[in-house]
C-alpha positions, 0 to 999 in steps of 0.5 A, spaced: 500 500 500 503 506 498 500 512 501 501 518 497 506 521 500 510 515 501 518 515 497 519 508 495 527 507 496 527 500 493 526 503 486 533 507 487 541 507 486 543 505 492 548 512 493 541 516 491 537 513 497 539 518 501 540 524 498 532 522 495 530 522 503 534 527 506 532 533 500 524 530 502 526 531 508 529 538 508 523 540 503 517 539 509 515 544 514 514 543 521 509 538 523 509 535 515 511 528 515 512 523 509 513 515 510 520 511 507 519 504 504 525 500 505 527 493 502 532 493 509 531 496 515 533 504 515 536 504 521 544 507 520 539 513 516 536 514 524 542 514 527 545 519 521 539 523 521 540 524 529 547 526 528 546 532 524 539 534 526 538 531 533 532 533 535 528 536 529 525 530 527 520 524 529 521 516 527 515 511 527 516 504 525 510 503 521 512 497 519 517 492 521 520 488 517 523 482 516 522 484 508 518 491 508 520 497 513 515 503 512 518 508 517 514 515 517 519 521 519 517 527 522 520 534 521 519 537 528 524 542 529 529 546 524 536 545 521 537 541 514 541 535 512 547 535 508 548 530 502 554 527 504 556 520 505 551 514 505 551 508 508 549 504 503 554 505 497 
């Protein structure tokens, strides 16, 4: 089920994944959210996401694995997200 403001990062290079969700993410005012769909759990995202703007934003597990992971962030303060690095290149 893919919700309409749902990025589908299975479909994406892997050093595209990223970038695709960090420009979402800067694009979103406060309060505005959108849902990852990932093939693996996007957790080292989490923790870079966190590292750069800890505090802006929300994570919610919508859907857990094994093979599906829908995660919905949350923009909650401000600050944007550079575009370096990937962990999954």
């Amino acid at each position: 089920m893919e919700l309409e403001n749902e990025l589908d990062v299975t479909i994406l290079e892997p050093r595209d994944k990223h970038p695709a969700i960090f420009s979402r993410f800067n694009e979103l005012s406060n309060g505005e959210s959108f849902v990852i769909y990932n093939d693996h759990d996007p957790k080292p995202l989490y923790f870079q996401m966190q590292a750069e703007i800890p505090n802006a934003f929300e994570w919610e597990y919508l859907e857990d694995g094994p093979q599906i992971f829908r995660v919905k962030i949350t923009r909650t303060g401000s600050g944007s997200i550079g575009f370096g690095g990937s962990c999954c290149s």
